[in-house]
LOGUMAR-321519 format. One line per 4 residues: their letters; for each residue z, x, y of C-alpha. Coordinates in Angstrom, 1 decimal, padded with zeros to 4 digits. Layout:
N
A = Z,X,Y | ...;
***
This chain:
192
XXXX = 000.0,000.0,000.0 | -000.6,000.8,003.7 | 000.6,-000.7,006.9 | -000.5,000.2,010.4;
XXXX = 002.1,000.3,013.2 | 001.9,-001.0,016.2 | 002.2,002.5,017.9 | -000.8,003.2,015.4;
XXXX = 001.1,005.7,012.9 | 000.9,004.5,009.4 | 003.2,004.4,006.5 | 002.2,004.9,002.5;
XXXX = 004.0,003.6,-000.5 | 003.8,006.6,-003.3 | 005.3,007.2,-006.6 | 006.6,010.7,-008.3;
XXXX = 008.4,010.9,-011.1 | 011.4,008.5,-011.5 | 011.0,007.9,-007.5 | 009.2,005.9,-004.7;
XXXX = 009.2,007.0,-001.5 | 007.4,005.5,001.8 | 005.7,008.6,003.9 | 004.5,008.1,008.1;
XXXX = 001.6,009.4,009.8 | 000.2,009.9,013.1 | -003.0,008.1,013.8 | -004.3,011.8,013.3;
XXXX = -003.4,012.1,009.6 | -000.2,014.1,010.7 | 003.4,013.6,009.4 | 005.6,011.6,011.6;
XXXX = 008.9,013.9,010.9 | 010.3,011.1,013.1 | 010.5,009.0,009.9 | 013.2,009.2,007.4;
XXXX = 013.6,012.8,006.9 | 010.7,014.9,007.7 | 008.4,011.9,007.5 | 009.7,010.8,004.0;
XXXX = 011.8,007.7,002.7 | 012.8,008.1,-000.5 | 013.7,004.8,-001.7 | 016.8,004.2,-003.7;
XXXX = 016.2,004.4,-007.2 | 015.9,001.6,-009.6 | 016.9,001.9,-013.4 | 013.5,003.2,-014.2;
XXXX = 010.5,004.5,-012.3 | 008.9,002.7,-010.0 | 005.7,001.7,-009.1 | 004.9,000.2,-005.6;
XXXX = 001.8,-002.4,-005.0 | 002.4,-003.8,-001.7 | 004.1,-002.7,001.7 | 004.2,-004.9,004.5;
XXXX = 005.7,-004.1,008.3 | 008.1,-006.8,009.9 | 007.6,-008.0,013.6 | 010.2,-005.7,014.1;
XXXX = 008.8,-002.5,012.3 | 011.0,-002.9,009.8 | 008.8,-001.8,006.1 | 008.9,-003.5,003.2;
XXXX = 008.1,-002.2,-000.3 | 007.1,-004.3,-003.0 | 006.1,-003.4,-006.4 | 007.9,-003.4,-010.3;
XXXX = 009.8,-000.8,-012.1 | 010.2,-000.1,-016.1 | 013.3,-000.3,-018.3 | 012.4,000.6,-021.7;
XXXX = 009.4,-001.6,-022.7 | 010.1,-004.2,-019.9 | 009.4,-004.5,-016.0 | 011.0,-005.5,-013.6;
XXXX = 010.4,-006.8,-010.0 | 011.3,-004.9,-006.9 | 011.4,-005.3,-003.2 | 013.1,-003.1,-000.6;
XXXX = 013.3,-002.6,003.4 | 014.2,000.3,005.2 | 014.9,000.5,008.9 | 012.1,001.2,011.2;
XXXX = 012.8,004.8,011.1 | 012.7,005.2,007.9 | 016.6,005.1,007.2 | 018.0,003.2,004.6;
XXXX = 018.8,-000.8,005.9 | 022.2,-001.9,005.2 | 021.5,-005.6,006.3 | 018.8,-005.5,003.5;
XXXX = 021.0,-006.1,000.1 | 023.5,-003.3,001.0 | 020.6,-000.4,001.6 | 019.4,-001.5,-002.4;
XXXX = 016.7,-002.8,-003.8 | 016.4,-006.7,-005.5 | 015.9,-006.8,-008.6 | 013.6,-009.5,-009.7;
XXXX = 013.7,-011.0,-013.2 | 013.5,-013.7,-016.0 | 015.1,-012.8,-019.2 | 013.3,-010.7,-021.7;
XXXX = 009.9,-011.1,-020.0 | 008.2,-008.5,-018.0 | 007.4,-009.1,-014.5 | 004.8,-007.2,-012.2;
XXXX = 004.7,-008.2,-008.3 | 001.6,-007.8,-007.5 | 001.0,-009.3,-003.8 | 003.7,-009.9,-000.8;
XXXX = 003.8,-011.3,002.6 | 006.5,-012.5,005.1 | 006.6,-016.1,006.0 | 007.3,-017.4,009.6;
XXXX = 010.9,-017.1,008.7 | 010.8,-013.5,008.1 | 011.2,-014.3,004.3 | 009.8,-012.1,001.7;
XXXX = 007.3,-014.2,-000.6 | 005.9,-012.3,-003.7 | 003.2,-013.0,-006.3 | 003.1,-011.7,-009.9;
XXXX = 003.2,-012.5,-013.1 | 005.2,-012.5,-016.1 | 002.9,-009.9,-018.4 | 004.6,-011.1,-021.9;
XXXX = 003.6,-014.9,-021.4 | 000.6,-014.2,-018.8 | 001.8,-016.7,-016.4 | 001.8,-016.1,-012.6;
XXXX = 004.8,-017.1,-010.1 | 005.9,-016.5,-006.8 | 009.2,-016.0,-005.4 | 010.8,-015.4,-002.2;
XXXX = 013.6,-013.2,-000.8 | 015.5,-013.7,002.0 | 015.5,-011.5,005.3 | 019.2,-010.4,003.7;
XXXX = 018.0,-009.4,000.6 | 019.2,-011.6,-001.3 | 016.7,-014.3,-003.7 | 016.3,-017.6,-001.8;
XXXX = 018.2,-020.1,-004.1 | 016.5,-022.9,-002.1 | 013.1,-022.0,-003.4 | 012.0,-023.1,-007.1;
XXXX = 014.6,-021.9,-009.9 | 016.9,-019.2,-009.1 | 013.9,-018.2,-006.2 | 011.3,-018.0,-008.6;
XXXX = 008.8,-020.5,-009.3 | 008.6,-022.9,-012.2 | 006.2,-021.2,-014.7 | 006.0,-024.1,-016.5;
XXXX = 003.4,-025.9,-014.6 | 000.2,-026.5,-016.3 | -002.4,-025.5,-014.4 | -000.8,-022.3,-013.0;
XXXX = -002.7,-019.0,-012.8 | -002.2,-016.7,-015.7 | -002.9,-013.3,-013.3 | -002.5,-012.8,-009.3;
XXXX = -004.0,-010.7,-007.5 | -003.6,-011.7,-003.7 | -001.7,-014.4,-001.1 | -001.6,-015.9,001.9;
XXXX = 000.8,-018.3,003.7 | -000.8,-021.0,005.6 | 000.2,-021.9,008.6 | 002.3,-024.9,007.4;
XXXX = 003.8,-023.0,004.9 | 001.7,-023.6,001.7 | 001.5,-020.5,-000.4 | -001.8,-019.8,-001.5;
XXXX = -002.4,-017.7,-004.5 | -005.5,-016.2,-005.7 | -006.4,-015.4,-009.6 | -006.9,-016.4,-012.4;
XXXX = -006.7,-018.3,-015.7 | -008.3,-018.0,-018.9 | -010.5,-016.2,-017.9 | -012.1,-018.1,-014.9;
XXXX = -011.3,-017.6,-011.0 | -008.7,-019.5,-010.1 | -006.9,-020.6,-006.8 | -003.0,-021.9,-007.2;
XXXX = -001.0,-023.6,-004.2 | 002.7,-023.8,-003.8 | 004.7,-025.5,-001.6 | 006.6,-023.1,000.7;
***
């Protein structure tokens, strides 16, 4: 993932061994050692390593990292926020990342955006039963309760997409989720 500033530096997502880290650049291709230290967040580590899909910048430059990590043969969401320098957030689930998951199923997050209340809606699907879902996190970092089961949608909707691959939010707050199911295009909507 990469996000443009409004300043016009950038920020990658990367992944090393058994770490993700988020790295800034000047609109030159130079590193911002402004950010984190020496222009590298390294984010705080999950039980497993981590691969990041998606990074998203908040109104208030605040980034976002989305993406899954592995734990033994099963994966598991994950979504964290750093401050806008690159430090860790402590108003973001006590400066650690939420862990997204259903019980022995494997879940990739494969798509993100924020909604117009700053909430963190993800796509992605559970890999062992090919079903998609979407979920949504809360500017705290905590899993909205007040969205679908647990803040996860009901995968047991017929007609839902087996794979995701991107999203948007309308305006009104419909989540719209491209993909698709067996194995035809498909477009799924939920209601934010």
């Amino acid at each position: 993932g990469l996000a443009v500033r409004q300043n016009g530096n950038f920020i990658v997502v990367g992944t090393a061994p058994n770490r993700a880290f988020l790295a800034a650049f000047t609109p030159t291709g130079q590193i911002d050692s402004s950010f984190g230290t020496d222009g590298f967040a390294v984010l705080a580590q999950a039980a497993g390593p981590v691969t990041l899909t998606q990074l998203l910048l908040q109104p208030d430059d605040k980034p976002v990292a989305v993406g899954w990590f592995s734990v033994a043969s099963t994966r598991k969401g994950y979504v964290t926020r750093t401050l806008a320098d690159g430090k860790p957030d402590n108003t973001f689930n006590n400066a650690l990342p939420v862990t997204i998951e259903r019980p022995f199923q494997s879940l990739h997050l494969k798509s993100a955006r924020l909604d117009a209340e700053q909430a963190i809606v993800v796509a992605g699907e559970l890999n062992t039963r090919a079903l998609g879902l979407v979920g949504r996190v809360t500017p705290q970092g905590l899993m909205d309760r007040t969205f679908g089961i647990d803040g996860l949608s009901d995968t047991g909707i017929d007609g839902i997409l087996n794979y995701t691959n991107s999203m948007a939010i309308q305006e009104a707050g419909g989540i719209v989720v491209a993909g698709s199911k067996n194995p035809m295009a498909a477009v799924c909507r939920y209601h934010g």
